[in-house]
C-alpha positions as CSV (number, residue, x, y, z in Angstrom):
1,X,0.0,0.0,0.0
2,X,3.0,2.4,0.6
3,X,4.7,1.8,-2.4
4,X,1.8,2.7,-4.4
5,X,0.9,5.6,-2.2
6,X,3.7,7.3,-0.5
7,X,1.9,10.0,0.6
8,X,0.7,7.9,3.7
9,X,3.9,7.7,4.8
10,X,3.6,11.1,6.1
11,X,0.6,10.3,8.5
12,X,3.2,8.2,10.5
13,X,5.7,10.1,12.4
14,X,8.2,6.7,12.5
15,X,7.3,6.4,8.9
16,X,8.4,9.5,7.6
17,X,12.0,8.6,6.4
18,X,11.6,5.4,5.0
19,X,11.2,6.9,1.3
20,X,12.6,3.9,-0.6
21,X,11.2,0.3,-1.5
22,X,14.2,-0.9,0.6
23,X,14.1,1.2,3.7
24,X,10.1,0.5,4.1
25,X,11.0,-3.5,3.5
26,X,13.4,-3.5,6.2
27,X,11.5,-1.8,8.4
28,X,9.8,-3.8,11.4
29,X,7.6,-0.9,12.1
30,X,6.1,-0.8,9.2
31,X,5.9,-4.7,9.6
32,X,4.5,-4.4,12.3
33,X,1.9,-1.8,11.4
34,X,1.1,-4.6,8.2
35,X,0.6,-6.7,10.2
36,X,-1.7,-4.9,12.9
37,X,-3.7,-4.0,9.4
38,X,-4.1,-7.6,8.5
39,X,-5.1,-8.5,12.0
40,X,-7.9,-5.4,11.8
41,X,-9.2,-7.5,8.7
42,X,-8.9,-11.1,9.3
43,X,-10.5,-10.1,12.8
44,X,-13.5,-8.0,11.1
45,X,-14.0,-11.4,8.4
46,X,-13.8,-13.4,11.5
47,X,-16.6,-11.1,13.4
48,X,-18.9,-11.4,10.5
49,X,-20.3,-14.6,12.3
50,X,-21.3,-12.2,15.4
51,X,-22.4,-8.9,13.8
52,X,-22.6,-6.7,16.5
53,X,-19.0,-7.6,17.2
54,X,-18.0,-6.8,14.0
55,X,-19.6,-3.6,14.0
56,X,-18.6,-2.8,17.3
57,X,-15.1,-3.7,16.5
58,X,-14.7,-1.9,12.9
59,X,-16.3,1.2,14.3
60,X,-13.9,1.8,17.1
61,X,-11.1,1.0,14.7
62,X,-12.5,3.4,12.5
63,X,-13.1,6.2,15.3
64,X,-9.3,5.6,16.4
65,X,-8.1,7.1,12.9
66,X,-9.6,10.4,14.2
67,X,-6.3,10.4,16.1
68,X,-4.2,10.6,13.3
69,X,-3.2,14.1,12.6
70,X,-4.2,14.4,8.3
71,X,-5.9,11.5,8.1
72,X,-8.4,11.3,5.8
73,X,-11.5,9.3,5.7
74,X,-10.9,8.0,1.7
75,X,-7.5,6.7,2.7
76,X,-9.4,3.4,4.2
77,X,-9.8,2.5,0.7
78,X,-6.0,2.2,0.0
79,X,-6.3,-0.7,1.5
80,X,-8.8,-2.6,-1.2
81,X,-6.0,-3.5,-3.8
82,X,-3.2,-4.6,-1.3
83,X,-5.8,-6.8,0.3
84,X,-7.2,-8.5,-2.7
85,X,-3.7,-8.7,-4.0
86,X,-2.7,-10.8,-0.7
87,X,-5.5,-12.3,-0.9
88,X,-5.1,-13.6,-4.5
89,X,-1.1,-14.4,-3.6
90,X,-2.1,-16.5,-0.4
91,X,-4.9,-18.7,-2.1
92,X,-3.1,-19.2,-5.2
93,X,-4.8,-21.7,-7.7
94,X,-7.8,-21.5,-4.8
95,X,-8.6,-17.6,-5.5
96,X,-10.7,-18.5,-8.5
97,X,-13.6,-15.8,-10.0
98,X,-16.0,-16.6,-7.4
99,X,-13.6,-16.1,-4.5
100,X,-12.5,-12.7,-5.7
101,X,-16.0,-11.4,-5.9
102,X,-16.8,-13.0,-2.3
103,X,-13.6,-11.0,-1.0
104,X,-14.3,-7.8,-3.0
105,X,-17.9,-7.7,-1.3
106,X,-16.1,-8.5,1.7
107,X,-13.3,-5.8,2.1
108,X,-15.8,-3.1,0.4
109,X,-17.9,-4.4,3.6
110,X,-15.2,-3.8,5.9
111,X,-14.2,-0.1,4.5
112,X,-17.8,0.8,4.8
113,X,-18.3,0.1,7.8
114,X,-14.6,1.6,9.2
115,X,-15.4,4.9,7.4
116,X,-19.3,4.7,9.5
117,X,-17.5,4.3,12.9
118,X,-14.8,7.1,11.6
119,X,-17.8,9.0,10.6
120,X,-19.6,8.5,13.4
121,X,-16.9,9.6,16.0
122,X,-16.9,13.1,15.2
123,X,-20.8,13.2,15.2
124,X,-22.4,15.4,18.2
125,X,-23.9,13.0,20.8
């Protein structure tokens, strides 16, 4: 995600200075923060079992990005093509037509409802 937009870089005070493909690669921060935004995902497909869970869990997720000093609400859908692209990589011969349209409904599912609880935290009570 990164690679393709740099720009988010910026939102991330330890990310700042990792400008090239090589310094981000070797970075366990940013490995770590991958991996935290895996986790957010796998745990929200995992939730969809138990919805009030799931929305529970996606909306505080969602609210914490209010934290973020220049976040902005579109950048939750930078995540769409890395996703479906790890997807695709993980599954291999398994990520067949049917699989990517379940997943794109999926992660569209997710962003929507991230974007509602980042929405939602700024709305008067």
């Amino acid at each position: 995600m990164f690679e393709e937009h740099g720009e988010l870089l910026n939102l991330f005070e330890k990310f700042k200075e990792l400008k090239t493909k090589e310094d981000q690669a070797n970075s366990l921060e940013l490995q770590e923060h991958a991996s935290t935004v895996m986790n957010t995902l796998d745990e929200g497909i995992k939730g969809l079992d138990n919805l009030d869970a799931f929305f529970e869990y996606l909306h505080q997720v969602g609210a914490s990005h209010r934290r973020i000093p220049g976040f902005k609400v579109e950048y939750f859908w930078k995540i769409e093509k890395p996703f479906l692209e790890a997807v695709e990589t993980t599954l291999g011969d398994r990520y067949t037509e049917n699989v990517e349209n379940i997943y794109k409904i999926t992660i569209k599912f997710i962003i929507e409802t991230l974007i509602k609880g980042y929405d939602n935290a700024n709305a008067p009570t």
